[in-house]
C-alpha positions in Angstrom: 59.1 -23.1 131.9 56.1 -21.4 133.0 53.5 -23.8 135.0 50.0 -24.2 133.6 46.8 -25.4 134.8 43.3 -25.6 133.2 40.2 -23.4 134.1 36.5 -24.6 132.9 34.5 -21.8 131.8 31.0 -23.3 130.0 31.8 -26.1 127.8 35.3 -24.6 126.8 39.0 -25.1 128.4 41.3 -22.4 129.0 45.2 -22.1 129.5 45.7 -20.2 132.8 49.2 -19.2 134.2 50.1 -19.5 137.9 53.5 -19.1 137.8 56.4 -17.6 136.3 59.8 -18.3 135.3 62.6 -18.8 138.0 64.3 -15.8 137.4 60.8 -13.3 137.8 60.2 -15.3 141.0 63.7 -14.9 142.5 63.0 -10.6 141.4 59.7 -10.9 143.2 61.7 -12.8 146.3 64.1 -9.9 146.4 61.8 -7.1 145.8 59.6 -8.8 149.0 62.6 -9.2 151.3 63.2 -5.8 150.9 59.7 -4.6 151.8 59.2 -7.1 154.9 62.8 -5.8 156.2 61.2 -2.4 156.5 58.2 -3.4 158.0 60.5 -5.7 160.2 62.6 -2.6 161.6 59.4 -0.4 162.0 57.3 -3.4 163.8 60.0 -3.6 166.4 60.2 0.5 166.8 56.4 0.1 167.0 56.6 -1.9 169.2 59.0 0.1 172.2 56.9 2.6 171.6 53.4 0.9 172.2 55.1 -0.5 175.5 56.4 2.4 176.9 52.9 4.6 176.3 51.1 1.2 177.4 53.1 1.5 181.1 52.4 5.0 181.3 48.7 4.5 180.3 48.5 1.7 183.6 50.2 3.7 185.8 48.1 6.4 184.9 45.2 4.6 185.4 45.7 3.1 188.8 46.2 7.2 189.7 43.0 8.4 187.8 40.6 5.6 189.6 42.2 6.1 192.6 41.6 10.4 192.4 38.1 9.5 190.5 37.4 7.3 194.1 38.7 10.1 196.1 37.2 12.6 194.5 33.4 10.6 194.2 33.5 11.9 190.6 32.1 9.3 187.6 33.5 11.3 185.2 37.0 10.5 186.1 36.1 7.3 186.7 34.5 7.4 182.9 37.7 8.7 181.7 39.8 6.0 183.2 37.6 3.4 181.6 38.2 4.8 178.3 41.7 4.5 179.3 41.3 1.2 180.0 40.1 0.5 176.7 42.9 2.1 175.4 45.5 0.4 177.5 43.9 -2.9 176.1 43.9 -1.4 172.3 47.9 -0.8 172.8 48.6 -4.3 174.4 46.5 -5.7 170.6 48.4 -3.4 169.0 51.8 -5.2 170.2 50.2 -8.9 170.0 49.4 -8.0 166.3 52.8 -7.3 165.6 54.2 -10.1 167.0 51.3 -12.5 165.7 52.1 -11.1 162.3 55.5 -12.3 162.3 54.2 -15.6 162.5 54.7 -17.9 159.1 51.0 -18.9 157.7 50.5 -23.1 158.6 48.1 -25.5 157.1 45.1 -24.5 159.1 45.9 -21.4 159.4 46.8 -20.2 155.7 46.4 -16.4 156.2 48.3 -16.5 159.4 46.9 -14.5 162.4 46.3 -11.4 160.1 43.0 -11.1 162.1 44.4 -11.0 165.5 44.2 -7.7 165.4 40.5 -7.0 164.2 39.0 -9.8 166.9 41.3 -8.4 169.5 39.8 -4.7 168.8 36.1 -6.2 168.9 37.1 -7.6 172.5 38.5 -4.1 173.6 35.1 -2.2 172.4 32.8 -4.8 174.2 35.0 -4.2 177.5 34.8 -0.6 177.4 30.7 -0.4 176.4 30.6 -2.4 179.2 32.4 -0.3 181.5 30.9 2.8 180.1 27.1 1.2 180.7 28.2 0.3 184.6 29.4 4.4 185.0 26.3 5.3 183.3 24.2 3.9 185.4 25.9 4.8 188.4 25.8 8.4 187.5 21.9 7.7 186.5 21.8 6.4 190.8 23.3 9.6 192.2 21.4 11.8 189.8 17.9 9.8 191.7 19.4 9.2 194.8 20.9 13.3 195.5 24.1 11.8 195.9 26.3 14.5 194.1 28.9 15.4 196.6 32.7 15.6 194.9 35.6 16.8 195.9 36.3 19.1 193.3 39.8 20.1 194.3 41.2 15.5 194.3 39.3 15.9 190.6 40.8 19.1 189.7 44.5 17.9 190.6 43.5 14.6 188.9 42.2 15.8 185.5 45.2 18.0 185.1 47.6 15.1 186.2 45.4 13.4 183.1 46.2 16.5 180.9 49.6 16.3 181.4 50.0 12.5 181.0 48.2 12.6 177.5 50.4 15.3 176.5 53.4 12.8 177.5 52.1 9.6 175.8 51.5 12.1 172.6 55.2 12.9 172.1 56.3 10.1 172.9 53.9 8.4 170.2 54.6 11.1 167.4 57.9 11.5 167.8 59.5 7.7 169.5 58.5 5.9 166.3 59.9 8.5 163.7 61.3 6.4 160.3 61.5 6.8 157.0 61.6 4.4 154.3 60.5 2.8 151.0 61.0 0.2 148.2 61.5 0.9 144.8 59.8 -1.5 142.1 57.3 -4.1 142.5 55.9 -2.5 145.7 56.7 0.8 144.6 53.0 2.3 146.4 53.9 0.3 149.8 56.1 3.3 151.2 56.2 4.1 154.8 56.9 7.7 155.5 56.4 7.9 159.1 54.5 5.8 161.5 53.4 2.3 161.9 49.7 1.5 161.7 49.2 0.7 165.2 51.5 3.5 165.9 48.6 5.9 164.0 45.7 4.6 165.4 47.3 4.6 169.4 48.0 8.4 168.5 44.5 8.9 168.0 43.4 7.0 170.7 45.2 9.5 172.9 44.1 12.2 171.2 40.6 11.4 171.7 42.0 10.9 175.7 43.2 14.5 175.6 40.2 16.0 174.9 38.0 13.6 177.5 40.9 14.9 179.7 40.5 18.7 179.3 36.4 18.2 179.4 37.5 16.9 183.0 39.4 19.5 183.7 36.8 22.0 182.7 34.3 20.0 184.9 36.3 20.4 187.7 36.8 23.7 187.3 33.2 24.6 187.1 32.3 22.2 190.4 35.3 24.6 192.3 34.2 27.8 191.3 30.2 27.3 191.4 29.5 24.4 193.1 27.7 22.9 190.4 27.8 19.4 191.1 25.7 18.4 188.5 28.6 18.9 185.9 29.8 15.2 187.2 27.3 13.0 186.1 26.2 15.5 182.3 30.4 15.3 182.2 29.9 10.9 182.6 26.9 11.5 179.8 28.8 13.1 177.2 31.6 11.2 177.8 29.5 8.0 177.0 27.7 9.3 174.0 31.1 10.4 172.6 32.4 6.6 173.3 29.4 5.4 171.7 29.7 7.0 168.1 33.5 6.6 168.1 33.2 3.0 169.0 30.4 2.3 166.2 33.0 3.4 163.9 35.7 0.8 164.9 33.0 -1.8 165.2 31.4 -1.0 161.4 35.5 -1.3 160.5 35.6 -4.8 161.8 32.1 -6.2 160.5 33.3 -4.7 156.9 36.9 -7.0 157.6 35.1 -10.2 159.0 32.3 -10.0 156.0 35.5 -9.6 153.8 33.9 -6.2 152.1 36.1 -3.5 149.8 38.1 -1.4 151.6 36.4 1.8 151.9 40.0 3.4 150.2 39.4 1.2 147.6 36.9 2.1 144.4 35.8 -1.1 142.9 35.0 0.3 139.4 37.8 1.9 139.3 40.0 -1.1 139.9 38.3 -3.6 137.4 38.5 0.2 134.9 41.7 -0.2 135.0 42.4 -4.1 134.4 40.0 -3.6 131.6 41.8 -1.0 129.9 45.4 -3.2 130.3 46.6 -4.4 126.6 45.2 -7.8 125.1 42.4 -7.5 128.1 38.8 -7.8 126.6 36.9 -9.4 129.7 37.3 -8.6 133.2 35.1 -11.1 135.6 35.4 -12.3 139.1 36.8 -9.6 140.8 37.2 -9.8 144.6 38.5 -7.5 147.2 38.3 -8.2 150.9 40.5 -7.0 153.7 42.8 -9.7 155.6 43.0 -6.8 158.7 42.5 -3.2 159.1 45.7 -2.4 156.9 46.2 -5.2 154.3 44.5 -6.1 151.2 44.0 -9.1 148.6 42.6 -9.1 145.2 41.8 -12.0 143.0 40.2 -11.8 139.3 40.1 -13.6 136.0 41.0 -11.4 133.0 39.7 -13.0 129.7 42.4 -12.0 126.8 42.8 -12.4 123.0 45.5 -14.8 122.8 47.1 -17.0 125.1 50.7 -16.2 123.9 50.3 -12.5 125.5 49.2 -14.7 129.2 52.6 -14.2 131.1 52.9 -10.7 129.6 49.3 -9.6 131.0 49.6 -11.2 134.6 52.9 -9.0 135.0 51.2 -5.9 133.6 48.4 -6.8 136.0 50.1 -7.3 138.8 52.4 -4.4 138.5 49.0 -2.3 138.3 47.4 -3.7 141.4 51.0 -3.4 143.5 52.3 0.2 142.7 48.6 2.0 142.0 46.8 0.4 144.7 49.1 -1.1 146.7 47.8 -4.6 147.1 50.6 -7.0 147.2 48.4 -10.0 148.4 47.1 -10.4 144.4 46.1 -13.8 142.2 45.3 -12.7 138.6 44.0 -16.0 136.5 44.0 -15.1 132.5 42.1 -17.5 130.3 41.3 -17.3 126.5 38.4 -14.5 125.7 35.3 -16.0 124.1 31.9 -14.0 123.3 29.7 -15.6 125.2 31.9 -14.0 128.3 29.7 -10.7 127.6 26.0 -12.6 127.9 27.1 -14.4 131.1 25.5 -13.1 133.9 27.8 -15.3 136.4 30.9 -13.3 135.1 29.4 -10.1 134.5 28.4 -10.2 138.3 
């Protein structure tokens, strides 16, 4: 027996189902079990991975500020904050996947899929921080004449940075290697490769690379002309490049915290294609929001011509939203159509 429950809509009363029968929801549990064991096996392979480039990223650290303080040279200094913030984004990284293991409770019905996006908006306020202090320290010696750096401590240091970026890159691209996928209801949720975090601690390095070689290349220039000005332009560029990356990853999380669309998402495109289902004549109340950075819910009313053709539609539905857009997180309400669905401005919106 399917279980029903009403849903007002104007002065009428609709039929709306919630639930199937027990043997659908025992395919679903199966079909799910599959899927989180996956994501199970690639969480924990994440996860060595994220702590073995996390210790190389502090011990590298603890070298570059000690070379930057050697060497008098912001612009290491700059490039170990960023590292910092990095350091910080792969220790989230880990306390996400372990948060997300976590069952949902009563007050916290979601479970921590959050963690993540408030742990990434503590890690960008800590490095604009940081960035702001070497910014104005480089503005002080700039005023002050105080340019003298050893370029030969920053040289040795910036190529020890090199090198350990090159490291924490294989070990990244290649440590968390994997392929799988599930056939069926979550036929789009494939994983060919890397783990989320995985992705976005690749390109955090990536971007540490390149602050890296413009180090190196600094250093360089100080040996062979004595340029000493190419320190504190090196701590500028540095910052305005951690500015405009950083407004990114902070425009990601407002978007998650004010529960916007996913930018992969196309809005009209998704309520197109619910329209277009069979024995679907009203589409209204369409919401999707993002619970983190990498998952998705949906929830919608679809108005339809006859009630027997409900359980029919929410499986047509929901095998739409899981394989073509890969939302697995979906409630889909049908209700009986009625004309004065197209002149209401609360469902049309």
């Amino acid at each position: 027996m399917e279980s029903l429950v009403g849903h007002g809509h104007g002065d009428r009363f609709h039929v709306c189902v919630l639930q199937g029968a027990s043997d659908h929801c025992a395919w679903v549990k199966r079909q799910y079990n599959e899927l989180y064991q996956i994501f199970a096996i690639q969480g924990r392979r994440a996860e060595k991975v994220l702590w073995a480039v996390a210790m190389l990223s502090a011990v590298f650290i603890l070298a570059e500020f000690a070379g930057g303080y050697f060497a008098s040279s912001l612009a290491i200094m700059t490039d170990a904050g960023h590292m910092v913030s990095d350091l910080l984004s792969f220790i989230i990284s880990i306390v996400a996947i372990r948060t997300a293991r976590q069952p949902p409770s009563k007050r916290l019905s979601w479970g921590y899929e959050r963690a993540e996006v408030l742990g990434a908006m503590v890690s960008v306020i800590i490095l604009w921080v940081l960035t702001t202090i070497l910014v104005l320290l480089a503005i002080e010696r700039i005023v002050n004449n105080r340019l003298s750096v050893e370029a030969n401590v920053m040289l040795i240091t910036a190529s020890v940075g090199v090198g350990f970026n090159v490291i924490m890159g294989i070990v990244l691209h290649f440590g968390s290697g994997g392929h799988g996928h599930t056939h069926g209801v979550v036929n789009h949720s494939r994983s060919h490769g890397k783990n989320v975090n995985v992705r976005a601690a690749f390109i955090h390095v990536i971007g540490d690379l390149i602050q890296s070689i413009g180090v190196l290349i600094a250093s360089v220039v100080i040996k062979t002309t004595g340029w000493e000005m190419a320190d504190p332009i090196c701590t500028f560029i540095f910052s305005i490049i951690v500015l405009f990356t950083t407004m990114t990853v902070l425009r990601d999380i407002f978007f998650v915290l004010m529960e916007a669309t996913p930018r992969h998402l196309d809005f009209n495109a998704v309520r197109n294609d619910l329209a277009e289902l069979e024995h679907v004549q009203s589409v209204h109340d369409l919401h999707l929001w993002s619970l983190n950075m990498d998952k998705t819910a949906l929830s919608v009313h679809l108005a339809i011509d006859s009630s027997e053709h409900a359980w029919s539609t929410v499986e047509a539905a929901r095998m739409l939203i899981r394989q073509k857009y890969g939302i697995s997180k979906a409630t889909v309400q049908v209700e009986s159509y009625d004309k004065s669905m197209n002149s209401c401005e609360q469902c049309m919106n």
